[in-house]
TORFILO-348369 format. One line per field, with one value per atom (N, C-alpha, C): residue in three letters; atom name; x, y, z. Coordinates in Angstrom, 3 decimals. Example, Ala and Ser with C-alpha at 12.3 -4.5 7.8 and 13.67 -1.06 7.14 Angstrom:
resn c(ala,ala,ala,ser,ser,ser)
name c(N,CA,C,N,CA,C)
xx c(13.190,12.300,13.200,12.850,13.670,12.900)
yy c(-5.690,-4.500,-3.300,-2.250,-1.060,0.030)
zz c(7.800,7.800,7.800,7.080,7.140,7.870)
// end
This chain:
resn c(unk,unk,unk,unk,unk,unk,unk,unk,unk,unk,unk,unk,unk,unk,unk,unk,unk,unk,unk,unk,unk,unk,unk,unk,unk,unk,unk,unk,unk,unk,unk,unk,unk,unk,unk,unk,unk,unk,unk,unk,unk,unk,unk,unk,unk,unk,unk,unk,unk,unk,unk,unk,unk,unk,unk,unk,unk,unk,unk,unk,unk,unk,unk,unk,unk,unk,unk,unk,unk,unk,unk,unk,unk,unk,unk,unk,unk,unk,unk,unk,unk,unk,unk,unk,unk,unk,unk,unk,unk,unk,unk,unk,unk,unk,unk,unk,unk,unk,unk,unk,unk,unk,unk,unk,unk,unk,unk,unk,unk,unk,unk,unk,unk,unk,unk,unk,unk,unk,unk,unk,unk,unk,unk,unk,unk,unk,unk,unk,unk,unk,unk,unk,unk,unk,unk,unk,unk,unk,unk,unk,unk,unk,unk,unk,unk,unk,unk,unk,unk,unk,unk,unk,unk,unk,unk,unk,unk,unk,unk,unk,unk,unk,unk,unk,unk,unk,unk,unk,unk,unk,unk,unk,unk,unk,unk,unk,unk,unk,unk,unk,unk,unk,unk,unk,unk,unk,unk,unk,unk,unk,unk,unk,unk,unk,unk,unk,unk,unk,unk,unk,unk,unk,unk,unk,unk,unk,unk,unk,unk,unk,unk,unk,unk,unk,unk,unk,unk,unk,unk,unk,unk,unk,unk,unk,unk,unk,unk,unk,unk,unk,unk,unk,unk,unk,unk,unk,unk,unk,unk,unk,unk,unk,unk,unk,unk,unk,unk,unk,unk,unk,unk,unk,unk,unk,unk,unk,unk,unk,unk,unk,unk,unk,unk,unk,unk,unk,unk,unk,unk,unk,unk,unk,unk,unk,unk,unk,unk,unk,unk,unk,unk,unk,unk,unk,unk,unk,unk,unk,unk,unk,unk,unk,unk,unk,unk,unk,unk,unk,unk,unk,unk,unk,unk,unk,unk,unk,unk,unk,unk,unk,unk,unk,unk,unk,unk,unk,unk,unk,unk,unk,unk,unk,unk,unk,unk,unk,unk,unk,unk,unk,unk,unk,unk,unk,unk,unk,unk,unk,unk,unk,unk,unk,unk,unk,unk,unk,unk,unk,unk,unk,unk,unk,unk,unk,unk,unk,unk,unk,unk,unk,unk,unk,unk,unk,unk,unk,unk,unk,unk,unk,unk,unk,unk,unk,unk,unk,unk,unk,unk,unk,unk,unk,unk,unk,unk,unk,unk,unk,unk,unk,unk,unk,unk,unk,unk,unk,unk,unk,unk,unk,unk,unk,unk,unk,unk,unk,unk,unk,unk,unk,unk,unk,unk,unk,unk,unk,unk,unk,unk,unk,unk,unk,unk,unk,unk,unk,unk,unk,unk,unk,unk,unk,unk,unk,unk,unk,unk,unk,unk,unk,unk,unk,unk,unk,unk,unk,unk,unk,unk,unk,unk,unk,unk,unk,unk,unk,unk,unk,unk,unk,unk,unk,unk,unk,unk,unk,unk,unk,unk,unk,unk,unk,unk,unk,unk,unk,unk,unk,unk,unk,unk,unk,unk,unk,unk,unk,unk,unk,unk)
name c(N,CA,C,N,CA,C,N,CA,C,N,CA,C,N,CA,C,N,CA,C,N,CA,C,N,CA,C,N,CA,C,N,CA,C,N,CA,C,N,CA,C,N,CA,C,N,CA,C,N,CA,C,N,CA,C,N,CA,C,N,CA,C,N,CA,C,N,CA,C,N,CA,C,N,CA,C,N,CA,C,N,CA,C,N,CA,C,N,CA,C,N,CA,C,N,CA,C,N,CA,C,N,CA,C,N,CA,C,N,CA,C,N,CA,C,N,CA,C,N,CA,C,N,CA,C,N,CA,C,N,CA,C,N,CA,C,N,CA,C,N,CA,C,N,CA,C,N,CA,C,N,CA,C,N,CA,C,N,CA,C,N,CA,C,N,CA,C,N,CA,C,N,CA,C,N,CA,C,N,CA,C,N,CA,C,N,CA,C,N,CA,C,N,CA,C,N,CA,C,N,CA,C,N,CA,C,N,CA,C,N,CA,C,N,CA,C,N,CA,C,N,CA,C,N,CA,C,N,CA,C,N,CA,C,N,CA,C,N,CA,C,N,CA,C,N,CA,C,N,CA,C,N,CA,C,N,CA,C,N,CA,C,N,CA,C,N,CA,C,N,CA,C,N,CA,C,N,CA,C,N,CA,C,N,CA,C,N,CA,C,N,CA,C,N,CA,C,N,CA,C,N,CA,C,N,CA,C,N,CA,C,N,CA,C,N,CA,C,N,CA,C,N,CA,C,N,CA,C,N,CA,C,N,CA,C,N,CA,C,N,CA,C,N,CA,C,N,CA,C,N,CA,C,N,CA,C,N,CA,C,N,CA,C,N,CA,C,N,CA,C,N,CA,C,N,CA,C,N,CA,C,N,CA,C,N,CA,C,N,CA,C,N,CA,C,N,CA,C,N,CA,C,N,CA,C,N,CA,C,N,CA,C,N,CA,C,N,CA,C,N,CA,C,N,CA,C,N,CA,C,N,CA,C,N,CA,C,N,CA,C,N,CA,C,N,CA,C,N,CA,C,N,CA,C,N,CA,C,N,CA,C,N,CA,C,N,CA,C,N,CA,C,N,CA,C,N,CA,C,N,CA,C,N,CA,C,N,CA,C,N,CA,C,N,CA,C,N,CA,C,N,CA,C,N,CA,C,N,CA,C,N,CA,C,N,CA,C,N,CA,C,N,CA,C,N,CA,C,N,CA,C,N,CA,C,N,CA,C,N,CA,C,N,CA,C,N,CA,C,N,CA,C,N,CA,C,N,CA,C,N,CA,C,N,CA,C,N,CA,C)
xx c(7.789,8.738,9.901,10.210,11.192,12.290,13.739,14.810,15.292,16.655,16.671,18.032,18.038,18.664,20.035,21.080,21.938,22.224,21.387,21.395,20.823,20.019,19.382,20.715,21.954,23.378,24.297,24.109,24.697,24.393,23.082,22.685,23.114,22.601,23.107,24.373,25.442,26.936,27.122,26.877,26.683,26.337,25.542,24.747,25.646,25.794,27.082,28.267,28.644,29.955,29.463,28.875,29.356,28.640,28.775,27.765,28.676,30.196,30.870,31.988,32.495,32.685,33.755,34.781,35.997,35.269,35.972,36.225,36.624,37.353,37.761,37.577,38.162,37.448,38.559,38.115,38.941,38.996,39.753,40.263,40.766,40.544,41.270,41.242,42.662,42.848,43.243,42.034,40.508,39.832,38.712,37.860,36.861,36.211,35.314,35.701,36.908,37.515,36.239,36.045,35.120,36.546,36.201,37.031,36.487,37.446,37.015,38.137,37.195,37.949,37.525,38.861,38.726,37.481,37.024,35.663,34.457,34.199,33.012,33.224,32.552,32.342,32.206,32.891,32.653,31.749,32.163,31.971,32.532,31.980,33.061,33.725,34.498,35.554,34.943,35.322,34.979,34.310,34.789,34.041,34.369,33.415,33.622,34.186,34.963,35.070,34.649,34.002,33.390,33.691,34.734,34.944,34.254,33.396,32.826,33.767,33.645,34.205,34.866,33.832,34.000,35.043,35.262,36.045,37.257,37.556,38.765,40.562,41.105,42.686,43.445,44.833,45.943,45.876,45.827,46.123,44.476,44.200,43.281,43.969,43.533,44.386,42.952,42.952,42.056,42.076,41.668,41.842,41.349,41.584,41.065,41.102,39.643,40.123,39.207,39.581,38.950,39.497,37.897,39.108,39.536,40.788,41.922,43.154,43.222,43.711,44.100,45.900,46.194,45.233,45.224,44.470,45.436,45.194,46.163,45.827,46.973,46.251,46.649,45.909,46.499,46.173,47.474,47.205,46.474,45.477,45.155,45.549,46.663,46.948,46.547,46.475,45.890,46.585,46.371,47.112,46.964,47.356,47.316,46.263,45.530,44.596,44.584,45.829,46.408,45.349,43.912,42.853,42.682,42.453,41.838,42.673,43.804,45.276,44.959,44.644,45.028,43.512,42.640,40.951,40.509,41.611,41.420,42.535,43.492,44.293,43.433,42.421,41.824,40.790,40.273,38.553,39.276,40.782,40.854,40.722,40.375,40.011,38.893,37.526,36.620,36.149,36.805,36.933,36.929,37.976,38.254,37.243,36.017,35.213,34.145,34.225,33.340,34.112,35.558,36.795,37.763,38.608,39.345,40.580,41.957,42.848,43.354,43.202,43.305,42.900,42.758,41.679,41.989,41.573,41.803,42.518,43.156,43.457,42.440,42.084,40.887,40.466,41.844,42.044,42.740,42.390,43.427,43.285,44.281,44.246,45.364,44.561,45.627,45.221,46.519,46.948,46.925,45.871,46.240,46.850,47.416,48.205,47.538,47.687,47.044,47.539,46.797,47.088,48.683,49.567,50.201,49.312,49.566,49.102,49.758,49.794,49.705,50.718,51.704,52.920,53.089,52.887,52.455,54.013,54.293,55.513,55.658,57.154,57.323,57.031,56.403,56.299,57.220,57.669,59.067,58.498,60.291,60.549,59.804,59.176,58.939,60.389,60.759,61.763,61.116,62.366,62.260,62.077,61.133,60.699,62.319,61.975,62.886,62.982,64.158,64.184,63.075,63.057,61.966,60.226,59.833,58.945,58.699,60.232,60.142,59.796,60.244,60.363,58.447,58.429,56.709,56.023,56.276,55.080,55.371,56.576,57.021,55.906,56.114,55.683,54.063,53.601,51.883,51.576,52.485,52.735,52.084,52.960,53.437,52.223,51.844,50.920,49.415,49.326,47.979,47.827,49.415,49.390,49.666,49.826,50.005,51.249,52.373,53.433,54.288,54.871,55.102,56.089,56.244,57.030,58.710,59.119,60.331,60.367,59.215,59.396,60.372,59.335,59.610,60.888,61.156,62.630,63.543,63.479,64.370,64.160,63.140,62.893,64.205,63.252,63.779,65.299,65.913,67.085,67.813,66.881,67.515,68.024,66.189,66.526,67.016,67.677,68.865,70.174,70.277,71.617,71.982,70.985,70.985,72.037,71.787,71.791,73.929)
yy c(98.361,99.388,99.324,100.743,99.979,100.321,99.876,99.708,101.154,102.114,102.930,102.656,104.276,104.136,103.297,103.781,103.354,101.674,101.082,99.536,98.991,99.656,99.035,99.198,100.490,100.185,99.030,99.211,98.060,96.534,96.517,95.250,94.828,96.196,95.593,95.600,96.383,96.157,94.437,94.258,92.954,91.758,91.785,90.764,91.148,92.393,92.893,91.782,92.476,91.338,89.904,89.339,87.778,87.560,88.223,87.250,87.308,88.348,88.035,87.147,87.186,85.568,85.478,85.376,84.874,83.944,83.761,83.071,83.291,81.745,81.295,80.770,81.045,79.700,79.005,77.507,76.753,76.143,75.672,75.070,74.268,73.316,71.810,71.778,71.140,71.039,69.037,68.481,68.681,69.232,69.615,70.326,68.964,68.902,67.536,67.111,67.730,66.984,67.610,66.328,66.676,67.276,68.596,69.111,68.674,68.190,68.402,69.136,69.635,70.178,69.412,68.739,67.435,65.913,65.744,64.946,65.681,66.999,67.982,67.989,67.572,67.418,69.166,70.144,71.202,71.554,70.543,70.311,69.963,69.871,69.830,71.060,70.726,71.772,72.454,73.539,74.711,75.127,75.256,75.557,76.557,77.217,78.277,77.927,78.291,77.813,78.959,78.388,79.957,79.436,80.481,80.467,81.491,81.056,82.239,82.869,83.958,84.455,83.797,82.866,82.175,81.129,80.758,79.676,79.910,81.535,81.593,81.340,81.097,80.380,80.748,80.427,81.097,80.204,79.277,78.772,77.540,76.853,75.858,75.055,73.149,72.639,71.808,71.360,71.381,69.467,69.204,67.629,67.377,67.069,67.209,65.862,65.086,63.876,63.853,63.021,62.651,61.126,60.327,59.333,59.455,58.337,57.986,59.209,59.826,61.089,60.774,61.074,60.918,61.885,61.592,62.830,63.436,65.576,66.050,67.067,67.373,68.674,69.417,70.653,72.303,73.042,73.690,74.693,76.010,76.053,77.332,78.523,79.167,80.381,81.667,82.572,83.777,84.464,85.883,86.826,88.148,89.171,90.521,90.903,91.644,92.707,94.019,93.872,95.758,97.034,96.763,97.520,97.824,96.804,96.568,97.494,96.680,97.574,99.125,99.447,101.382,101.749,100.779,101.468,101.579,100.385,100.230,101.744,101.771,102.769,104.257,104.428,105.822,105.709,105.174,104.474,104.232,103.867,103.862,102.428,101.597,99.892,100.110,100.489,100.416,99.822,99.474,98.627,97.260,96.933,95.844,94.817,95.600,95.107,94.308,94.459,93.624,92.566,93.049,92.487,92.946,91.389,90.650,91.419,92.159,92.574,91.382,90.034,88.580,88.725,88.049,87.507,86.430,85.544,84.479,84.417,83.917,84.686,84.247,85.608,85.303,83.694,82.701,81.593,81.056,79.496,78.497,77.495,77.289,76.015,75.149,74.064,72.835,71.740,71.538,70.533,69.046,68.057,66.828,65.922,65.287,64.115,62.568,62.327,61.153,59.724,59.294,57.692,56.712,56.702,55.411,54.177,53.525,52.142,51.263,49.902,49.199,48.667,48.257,47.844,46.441,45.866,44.683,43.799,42.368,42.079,41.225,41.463,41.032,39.402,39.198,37.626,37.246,35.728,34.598,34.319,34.826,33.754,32.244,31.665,30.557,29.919,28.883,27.937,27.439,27.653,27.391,25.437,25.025,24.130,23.089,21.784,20.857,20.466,19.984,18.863,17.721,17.187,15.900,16.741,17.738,18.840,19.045,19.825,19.843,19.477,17.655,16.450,16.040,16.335,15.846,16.553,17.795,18.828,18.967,18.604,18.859,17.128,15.935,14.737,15.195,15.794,15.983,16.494,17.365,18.725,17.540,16.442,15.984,14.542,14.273,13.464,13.935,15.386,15.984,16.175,16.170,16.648,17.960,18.898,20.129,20.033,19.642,20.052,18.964,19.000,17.859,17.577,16.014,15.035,15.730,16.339,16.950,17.818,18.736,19.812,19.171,18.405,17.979,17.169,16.499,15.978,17.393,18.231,19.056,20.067,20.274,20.884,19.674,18.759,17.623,17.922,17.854,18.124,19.085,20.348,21.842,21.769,20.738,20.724,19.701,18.764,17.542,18.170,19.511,20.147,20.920,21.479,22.133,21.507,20.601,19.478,19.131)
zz c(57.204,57.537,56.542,55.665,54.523,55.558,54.842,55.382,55.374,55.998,55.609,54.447,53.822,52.651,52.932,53.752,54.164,54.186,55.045,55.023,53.565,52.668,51.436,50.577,50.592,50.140,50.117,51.694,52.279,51.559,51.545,51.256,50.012,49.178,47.694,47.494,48.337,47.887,48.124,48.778,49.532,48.871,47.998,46.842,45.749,45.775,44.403,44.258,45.511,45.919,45.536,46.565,46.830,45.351,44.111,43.296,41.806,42.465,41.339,41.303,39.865,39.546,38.244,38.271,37.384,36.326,35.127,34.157,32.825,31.967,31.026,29.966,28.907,27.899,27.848,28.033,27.850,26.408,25.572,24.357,23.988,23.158,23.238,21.810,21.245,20.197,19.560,19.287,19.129,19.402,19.202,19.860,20.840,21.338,22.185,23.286,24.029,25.130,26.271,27.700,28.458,29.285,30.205,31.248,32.641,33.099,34.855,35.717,36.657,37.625,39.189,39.569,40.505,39.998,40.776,39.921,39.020,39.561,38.831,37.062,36.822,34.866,34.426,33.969,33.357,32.099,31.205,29.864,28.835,27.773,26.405,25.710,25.318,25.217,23.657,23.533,24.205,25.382,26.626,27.123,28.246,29.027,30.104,31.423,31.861,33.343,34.010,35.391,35.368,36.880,38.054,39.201,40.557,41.123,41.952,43.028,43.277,44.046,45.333,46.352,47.347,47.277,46.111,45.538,44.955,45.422,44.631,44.903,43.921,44.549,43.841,44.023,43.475,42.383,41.990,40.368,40.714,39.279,39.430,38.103,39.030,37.989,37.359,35.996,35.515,34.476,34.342,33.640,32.182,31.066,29.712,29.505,29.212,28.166,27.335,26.259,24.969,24.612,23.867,23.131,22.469,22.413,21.778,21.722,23.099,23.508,25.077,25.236,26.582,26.957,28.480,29.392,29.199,29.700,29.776,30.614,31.701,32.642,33.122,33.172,32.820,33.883,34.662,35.643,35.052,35.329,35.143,36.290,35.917,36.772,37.038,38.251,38.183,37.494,37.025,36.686,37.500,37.442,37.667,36.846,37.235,36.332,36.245,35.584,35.709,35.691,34.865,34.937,36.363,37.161,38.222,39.530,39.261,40.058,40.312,38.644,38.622,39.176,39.067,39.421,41.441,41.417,43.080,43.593,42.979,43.497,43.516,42.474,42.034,43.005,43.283,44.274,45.586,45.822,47.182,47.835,46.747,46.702,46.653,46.398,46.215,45.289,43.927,43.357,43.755,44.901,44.882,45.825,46.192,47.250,46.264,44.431,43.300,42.776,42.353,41.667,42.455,42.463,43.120,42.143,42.377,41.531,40.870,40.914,39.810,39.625,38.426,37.247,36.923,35.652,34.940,33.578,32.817,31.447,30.675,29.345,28.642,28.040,27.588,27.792,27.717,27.817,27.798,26.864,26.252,25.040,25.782,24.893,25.636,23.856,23.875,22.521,23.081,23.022,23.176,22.310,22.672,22.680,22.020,20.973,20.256,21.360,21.230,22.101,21.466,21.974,20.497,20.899,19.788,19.238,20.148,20.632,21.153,20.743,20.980,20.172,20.145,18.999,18.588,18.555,19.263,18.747,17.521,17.125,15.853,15.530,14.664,14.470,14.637,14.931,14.960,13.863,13.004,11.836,11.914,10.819,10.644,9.979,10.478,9.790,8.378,7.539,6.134,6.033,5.650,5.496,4.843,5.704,5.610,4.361,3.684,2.461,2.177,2.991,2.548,2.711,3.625,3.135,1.567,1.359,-0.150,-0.789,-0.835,-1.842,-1.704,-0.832,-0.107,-1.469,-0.777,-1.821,-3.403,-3.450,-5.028,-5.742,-4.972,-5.604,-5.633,-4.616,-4.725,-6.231,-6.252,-7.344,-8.537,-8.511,-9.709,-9.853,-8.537,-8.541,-8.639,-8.671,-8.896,-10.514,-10.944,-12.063,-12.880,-11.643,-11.775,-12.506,-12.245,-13.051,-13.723,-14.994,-15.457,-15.240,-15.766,-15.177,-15.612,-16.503,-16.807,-15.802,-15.310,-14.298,-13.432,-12.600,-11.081,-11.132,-12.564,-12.041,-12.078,-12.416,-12.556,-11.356,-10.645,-9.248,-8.373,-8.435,-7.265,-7.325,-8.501,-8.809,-7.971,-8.434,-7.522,-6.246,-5.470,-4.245,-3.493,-4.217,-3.548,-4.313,-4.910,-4.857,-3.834,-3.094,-1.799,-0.784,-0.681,0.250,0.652)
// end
């Protein structure tokens, strides 16, 4: 028995409706950031966010990470869809029984944030090696042979003028 015309309208306004569906491109500058929205993995960036009808809200907040990149995260807000506005007013809202007078904006970029570096502390000065240190390494000097015997008296010299 087919349906009559009337309810086969019905039906398809019906599937019309619940099957439309908002969305964005999202943008990350890198490009590679994975997006989530709450725990749900979206994708890598570039990518679509795509909101169904049933699911829809006044803003959606959205999560970007990448390594060596703070996370960073972006309300995505509704807008007006002024098209939509003047088409529901001409139709009477008949329009508005497919599209919702929001929309999404065509997109969203989001600039991340490089990681800083780990901030390393400054070495402690090493203390400048004692006098008899000196006298130590200057006699090796002189007992290896490395430097001659006029040298090292005249080092030794320098460094018992210190003194």
């Amino acid at each position: 028995m087919p349906l009559p015309r009337s309810s086969a309208l019905l039906l398809f306004l019906v599937v019309l409706a619940s099957g439309c569906a908002e969305e964005t491109l999202v943008r990350s500058m890198p490009a590679g950031a994975m997006v989530y929205q709450g725990d749900r993995q979206l994708g890598l960036t570039p990518t679509v966010f795509h909101v169904p009808r049933s699911q829809w809200q006044d803003h959606f907040l959205l999560r970007l990470e990448l390594d060596g990149y703070d996370p960073a995260q972006v309300t995505v807000p509704t807008e007006v869809a002024k098209g939509r506005i003047v088409g529901g007013i001409f139709t009477l809202g008949f329009v508005w029984i497919f599209k919702r007078p929001t929309t999404l904006p065509d997109a969203i970029d989001v600039r991340l944030v490089p990681k800083l570096p780990p901030r390393v502390a400054a070495p402690t000065p090493t203390p400048p090696p004692s006098v008899e240190d000196r006298l130590r390494a200057l006699q090796q000097l002189r007992d290896n042979e490395l430097i001659t015997e006029p040298e090292y008296r005249k080092r030794r010299e320098e460094i018992l003028n210190q003194l």
